[in-house]
C-alpha positions as CSV (number, residue, x, y, z in Angstrom):
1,X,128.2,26.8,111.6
2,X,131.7,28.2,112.3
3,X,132.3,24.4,113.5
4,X,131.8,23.3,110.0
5,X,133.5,26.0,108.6
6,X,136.8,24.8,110.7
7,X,136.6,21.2,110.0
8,X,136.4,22.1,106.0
9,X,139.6,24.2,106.0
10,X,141.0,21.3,107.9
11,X,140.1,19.2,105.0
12,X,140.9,21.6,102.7
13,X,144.5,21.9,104.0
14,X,144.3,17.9,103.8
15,X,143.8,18.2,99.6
16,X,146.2,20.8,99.2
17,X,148.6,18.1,97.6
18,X,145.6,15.9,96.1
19,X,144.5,15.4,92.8
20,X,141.3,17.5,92.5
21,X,137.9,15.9,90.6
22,X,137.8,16.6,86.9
23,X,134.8,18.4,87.4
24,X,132.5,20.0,90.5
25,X,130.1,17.5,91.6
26,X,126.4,19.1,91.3
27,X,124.7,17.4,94.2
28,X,120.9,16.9,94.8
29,X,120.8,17.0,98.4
30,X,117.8,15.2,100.6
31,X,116.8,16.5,104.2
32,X,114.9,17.7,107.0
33,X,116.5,18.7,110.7
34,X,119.5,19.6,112.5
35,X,121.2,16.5,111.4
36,X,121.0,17.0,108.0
37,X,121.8,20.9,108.1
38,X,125.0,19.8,109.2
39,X,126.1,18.1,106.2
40,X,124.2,21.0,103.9
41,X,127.3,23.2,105.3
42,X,129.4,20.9,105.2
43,X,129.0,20.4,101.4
44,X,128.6,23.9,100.4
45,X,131.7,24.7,102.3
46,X,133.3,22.5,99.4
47,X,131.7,24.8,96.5
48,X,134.8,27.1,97.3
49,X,137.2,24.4,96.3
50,X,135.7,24.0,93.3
51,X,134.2,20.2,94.4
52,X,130.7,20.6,94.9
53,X,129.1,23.0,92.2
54,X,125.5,23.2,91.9
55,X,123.8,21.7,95.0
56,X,119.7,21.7,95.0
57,X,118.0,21.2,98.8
58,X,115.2,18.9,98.5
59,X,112.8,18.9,101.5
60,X,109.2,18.5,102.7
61,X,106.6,20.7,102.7
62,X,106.7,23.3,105.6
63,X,104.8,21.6,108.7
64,X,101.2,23.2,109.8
65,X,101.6,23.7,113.6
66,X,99.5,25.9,116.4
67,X,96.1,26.6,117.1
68,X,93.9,25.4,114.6
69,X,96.8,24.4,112.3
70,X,96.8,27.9,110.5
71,X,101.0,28.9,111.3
72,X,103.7,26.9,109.5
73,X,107.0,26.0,110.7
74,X,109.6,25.5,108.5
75,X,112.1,22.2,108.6
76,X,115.8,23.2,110.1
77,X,117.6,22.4,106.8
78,X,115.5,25.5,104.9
79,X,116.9,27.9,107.6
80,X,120.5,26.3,106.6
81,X,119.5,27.0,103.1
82,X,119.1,30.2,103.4
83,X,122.2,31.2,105.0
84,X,124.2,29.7,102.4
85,X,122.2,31.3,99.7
86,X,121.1,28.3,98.6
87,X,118.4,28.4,95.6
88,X,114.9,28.0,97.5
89,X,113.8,24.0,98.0
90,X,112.3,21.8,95.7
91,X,109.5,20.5,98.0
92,X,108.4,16.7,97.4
93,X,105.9,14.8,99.4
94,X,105.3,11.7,97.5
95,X,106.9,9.2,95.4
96,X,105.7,11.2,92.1
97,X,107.3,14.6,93.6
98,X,110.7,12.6,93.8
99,X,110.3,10.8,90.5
100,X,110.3,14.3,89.0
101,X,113.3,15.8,90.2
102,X,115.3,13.3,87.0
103,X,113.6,16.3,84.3
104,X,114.2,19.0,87.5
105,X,117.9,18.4,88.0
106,X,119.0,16.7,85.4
107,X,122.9,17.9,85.2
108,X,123.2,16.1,88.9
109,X,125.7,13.4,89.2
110,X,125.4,13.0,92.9
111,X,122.9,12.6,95.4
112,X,123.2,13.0,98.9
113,X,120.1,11.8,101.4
114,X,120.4,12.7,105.0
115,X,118.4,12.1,107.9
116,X,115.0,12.2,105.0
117,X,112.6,10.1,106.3
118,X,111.7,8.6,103.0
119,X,112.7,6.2,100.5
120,X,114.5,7.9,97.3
121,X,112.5,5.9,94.4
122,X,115.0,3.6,92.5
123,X,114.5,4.7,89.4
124,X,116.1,7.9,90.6
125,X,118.6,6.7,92.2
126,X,119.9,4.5,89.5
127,X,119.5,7.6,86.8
128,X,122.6,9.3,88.9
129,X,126.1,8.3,88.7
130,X,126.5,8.6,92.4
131,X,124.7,8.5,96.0
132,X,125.8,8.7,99.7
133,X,123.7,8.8,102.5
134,X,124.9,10.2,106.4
135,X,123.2,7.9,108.9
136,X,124.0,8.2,113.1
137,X,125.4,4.8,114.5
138,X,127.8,2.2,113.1
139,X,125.9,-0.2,110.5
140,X,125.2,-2.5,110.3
141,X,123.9,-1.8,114.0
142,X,120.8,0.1,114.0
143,X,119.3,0.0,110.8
144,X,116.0,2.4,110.8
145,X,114.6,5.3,111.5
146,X,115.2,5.7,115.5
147,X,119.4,4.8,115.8
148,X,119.4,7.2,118.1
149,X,116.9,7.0,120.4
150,X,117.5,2.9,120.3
151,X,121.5,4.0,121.4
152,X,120.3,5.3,124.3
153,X,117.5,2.9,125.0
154,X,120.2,0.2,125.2
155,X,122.5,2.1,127.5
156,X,125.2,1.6,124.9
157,X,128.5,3.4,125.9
158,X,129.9,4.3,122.5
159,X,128.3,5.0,118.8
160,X,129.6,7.0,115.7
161,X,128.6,8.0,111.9
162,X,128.4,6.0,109.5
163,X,128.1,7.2,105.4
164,X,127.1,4.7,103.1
165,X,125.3,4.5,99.1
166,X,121.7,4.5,98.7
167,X,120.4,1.0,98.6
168,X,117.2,1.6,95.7
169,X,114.8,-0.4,97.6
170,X,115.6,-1.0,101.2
171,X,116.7,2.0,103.7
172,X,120.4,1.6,105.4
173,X,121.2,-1.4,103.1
174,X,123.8,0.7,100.7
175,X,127.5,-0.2,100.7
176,X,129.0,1.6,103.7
177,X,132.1,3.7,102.3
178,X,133.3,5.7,106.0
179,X,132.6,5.1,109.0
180,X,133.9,7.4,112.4
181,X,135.7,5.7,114.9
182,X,133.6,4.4,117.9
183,X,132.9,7.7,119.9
184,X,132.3,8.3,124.0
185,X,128.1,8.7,124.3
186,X,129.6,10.6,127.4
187,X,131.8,12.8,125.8
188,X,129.1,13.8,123.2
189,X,126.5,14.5,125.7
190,X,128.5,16.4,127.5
191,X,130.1,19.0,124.6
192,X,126.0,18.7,122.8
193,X,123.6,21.9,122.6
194,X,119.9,22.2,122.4
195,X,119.8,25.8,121.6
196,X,118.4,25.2,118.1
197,X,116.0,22.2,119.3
198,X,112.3,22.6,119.9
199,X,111.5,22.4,123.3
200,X,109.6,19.1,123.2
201,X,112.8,16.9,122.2
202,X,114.7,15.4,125.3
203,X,118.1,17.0,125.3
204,X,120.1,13.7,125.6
205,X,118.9,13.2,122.1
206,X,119.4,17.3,121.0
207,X,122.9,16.7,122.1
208,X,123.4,13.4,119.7
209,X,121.8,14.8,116.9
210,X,124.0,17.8,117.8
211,X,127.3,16.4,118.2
212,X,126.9,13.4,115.5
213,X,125.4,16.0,113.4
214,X,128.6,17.5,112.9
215,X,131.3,14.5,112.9
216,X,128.8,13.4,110.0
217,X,129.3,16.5,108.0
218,X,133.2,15.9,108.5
219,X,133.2,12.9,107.3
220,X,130.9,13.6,104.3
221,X,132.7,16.0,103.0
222,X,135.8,13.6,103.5
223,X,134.3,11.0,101.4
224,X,133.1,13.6,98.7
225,X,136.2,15.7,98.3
226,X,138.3,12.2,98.3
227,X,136.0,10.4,95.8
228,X,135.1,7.5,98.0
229,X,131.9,7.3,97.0
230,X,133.1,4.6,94.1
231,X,135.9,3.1,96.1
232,X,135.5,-0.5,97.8
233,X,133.1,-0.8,100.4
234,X,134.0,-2.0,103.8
235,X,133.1,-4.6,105.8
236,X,132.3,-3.4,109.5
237,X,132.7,-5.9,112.3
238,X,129.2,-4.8,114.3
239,X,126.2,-7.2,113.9
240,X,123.2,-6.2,112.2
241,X,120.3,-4.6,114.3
242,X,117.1,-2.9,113.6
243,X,116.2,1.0,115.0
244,X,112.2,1.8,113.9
245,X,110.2,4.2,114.4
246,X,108.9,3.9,118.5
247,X,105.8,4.8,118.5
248,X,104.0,6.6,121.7
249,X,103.1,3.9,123.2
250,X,106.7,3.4,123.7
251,X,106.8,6.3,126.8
252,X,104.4,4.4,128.9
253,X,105.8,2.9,131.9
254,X,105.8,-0.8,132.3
255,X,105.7,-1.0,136.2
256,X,106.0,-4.8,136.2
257,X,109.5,-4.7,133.7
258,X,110.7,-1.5,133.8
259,X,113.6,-1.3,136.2
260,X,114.9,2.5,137.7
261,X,117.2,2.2,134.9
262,X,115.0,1.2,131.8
263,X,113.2,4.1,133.1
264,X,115.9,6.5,133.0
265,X,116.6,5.4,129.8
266,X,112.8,5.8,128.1
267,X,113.1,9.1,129.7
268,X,116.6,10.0,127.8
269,X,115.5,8.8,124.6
270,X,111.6,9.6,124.5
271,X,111.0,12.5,126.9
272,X,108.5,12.6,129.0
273,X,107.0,9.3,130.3
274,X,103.6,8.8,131.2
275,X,101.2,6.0,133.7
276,X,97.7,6.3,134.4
277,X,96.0,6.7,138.0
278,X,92.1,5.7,138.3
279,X,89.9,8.4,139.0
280,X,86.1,8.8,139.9
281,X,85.5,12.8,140.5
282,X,81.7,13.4,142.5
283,X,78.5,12.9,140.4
284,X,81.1,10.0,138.1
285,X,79.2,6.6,138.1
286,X,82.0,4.4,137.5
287,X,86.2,5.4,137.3
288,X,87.7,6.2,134.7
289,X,92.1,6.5,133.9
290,X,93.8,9.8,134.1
291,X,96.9,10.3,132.6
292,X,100.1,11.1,134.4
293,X,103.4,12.4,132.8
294,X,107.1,12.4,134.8
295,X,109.0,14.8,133.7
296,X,111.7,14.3,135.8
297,X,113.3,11.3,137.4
298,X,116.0,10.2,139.1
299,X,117.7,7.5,140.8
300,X,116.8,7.3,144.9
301,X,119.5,5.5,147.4
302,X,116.2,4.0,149.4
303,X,115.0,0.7,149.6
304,X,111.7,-0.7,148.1
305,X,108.7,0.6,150.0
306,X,106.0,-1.6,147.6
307,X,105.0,-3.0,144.9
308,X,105.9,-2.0,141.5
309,X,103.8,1.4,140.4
310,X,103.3,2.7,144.2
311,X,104.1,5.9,145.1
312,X,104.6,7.9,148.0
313,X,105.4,11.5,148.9
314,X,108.4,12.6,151.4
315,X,107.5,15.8,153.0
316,X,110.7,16.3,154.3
317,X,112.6,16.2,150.7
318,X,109.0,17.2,149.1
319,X,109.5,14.7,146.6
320,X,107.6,11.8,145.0
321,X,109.0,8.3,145.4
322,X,108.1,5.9,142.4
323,X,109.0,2.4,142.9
324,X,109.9,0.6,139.6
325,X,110.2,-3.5,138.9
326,X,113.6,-3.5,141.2
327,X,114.4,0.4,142.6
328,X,112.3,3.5,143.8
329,X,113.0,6.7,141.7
330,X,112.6,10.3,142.5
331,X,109.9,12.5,140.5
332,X,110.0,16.1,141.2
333,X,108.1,17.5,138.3
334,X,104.9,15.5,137.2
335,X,101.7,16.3,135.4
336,X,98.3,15.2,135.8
337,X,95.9,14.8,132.8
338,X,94.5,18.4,131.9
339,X,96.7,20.3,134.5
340,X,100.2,22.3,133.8
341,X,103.2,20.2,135.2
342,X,104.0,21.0,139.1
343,X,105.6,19.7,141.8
344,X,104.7,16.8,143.9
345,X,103.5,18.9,146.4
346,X,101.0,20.5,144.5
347,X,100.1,17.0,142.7
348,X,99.4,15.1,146.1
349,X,97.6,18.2,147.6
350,X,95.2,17.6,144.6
351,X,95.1,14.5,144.2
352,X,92.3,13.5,146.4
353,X,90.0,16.3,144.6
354,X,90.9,15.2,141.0
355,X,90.9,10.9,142.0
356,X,88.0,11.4,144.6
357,X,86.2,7.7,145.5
358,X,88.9,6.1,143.7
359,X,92.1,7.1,145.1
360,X,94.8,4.7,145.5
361,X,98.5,5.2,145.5
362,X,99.4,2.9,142.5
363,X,100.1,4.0,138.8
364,X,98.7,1.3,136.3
């Protein structure tokens, strides 16, 4: 947060000889994780200036999470909330929920969606004078849900923030107002944190929500305080491309395409990637696939030892050799289905017990 706080009084320094808005901007504000909860500070940080009065967080329902679904966890943005002393979220899971919010709120004159995950109805957005929206790369590239994840995907070197109007029918098809200049993926990862993260997201991607989290809010509250919002639009130079939603299926490995370096990729973006080994325990009639997660890979300086999808295990090193479409990699942390991760050790002394008749050393 004190991150935040320092890039405000920056900007605040910067509109010590500008003309101030007539009249606090009372903002409806629209989000969900870490991402968003950057901007949340960001803008309440300008309710000192007298820019931002009222602002209203707008969020999901908590999640249901644990054994049996019976805890609930609340979304990151809530949390934010709080510490600002925010008043408690309006919670809206469906199209009605958000149509509502015109007879809730109706003194706002700006709303502000970031990082959502669903379309604000038009009708809403055309009822308020103003809307902005904070979305991670440089649009047009990466339209969508996943820019993210499809950044790193794509090995791409350099990203940024882009801020942009609502579009009332279409996600990321607003007028882009701001944009960041294009920024090291390098020098991001490197200066990111996952301390705030659950444990289940990959930390190249903590580190990018993390780090683009925050030059986001920046430039948020750059565009808010400097009334760009209803200025001309620009006209970026990047060509359009699509970022959905990858779906599971997504963190299987594709022996026969997936180089060493698509796989490192997956791994960055998607966590944990997963193969299947055929298996047919004692008393089994016919075999059956068990699942196989890698934790951990890297690259190996080796040569090919096989086909694509063979493994083999070094004593020596006490690793596990995977050999992708052009490269081995090394795995030292996998899991097999039903079984806590462990090293390869542990996972080849096993294996003959958990494959029995049909043990091979190929991943399908």
């Amino acid at each position: 947060m004190h991150r935040v706080r320092a890039a405000t009084a920056m900007l605040f320094r910067h509109l010590a000889t500008s003309a101030a808005p007539a009249a606090p901007l009372n903002v409806l504000f629209f989000g969900s994780d870490q991402f968003s909860a950057h901007s949340l500070r960001a803008l309440a940080a300008l309710q000192s200036g007298r820019i931002v009065g009222d602002i209203q967080l707008v969020t999901r329902p908590a999640k249901r999470c644990g054994r049996y679904l019976q805890a609930t966890r609340e979304l990151p943005v809530v949390a934010a909330a709080r510490e600002l002393a925010l008043p408690p979220p309006l919670r809206c899971d469906t199209r009605d929920d958000l149509l509502a919010l015109r007879a809730r709120a109706p003194r706002t004159n700006l709303l502000v969606a970031v990082s959502y995950g669903q379309l604000i109805p038009a009708e809403l957005v055309r009822s308020v004078p103003h809307s902005l929206n904070v979305h991670p790369s440089l649009l047009p590239r990466y339209r969508g849900a996943a820019p993210i994840q499809h950044t790193l995907l794509n090995g791409d070197s350099t990203t940024g923030v882009s801020v942009q109007t609502l579009h009332p029918t279409r996600f990321d098809e607003g007028a882009i107002v701001a944009q960041t200049p294009e920024l090291s993926i390098a020098a991001l990862l490197a200066r990111g944190t996952c301390s705030s993260f659950d444990p289940g997201v990959p930390p190249a991607v903590c580190a990018l929500v993390d780090q683009l989290g925050l030059r986001g809010a920046d430039l948020l509250a750059r565009v808010v305080a400097d009334r760009r919002y209803a200025g001309p639009p620009l006209a970026p130079p990047y060509a359009p491309s699509r970022a959905p939603k990858l779906p599971p299926a997504a963190r299987r490995v594709d022996w026969s395409t997936d180089s060493a370096a698509r796989a490192l990729a997956k791994l960055a973006a998607l966590g944990p990637l997963y193969a299947f080994v055929p298996a047919q325990p004692r008393r089994q009639p016919a075999p059956d696939l068990r699942r196989v997660l890698f934790h951990d890979l890297r690259p190996y300086a080796g040569p090919a030892f096989g086909p694509p999808g063979a493994f083999r295990y070094d004593p020596d090193s006490k690793l596990l050799l995977l050999q992708m479409a052009d490269h081995p990699l090394v795995c030292s942390l996998l899991q097999f289905q039903g079984f806590k991760p462990e090293l390869p050790d542990k996972f080849m002394s096993s294996y003959q017990k958990r494959c029995g008749r049909a043990k091979g050393f190929m991943f399908q």
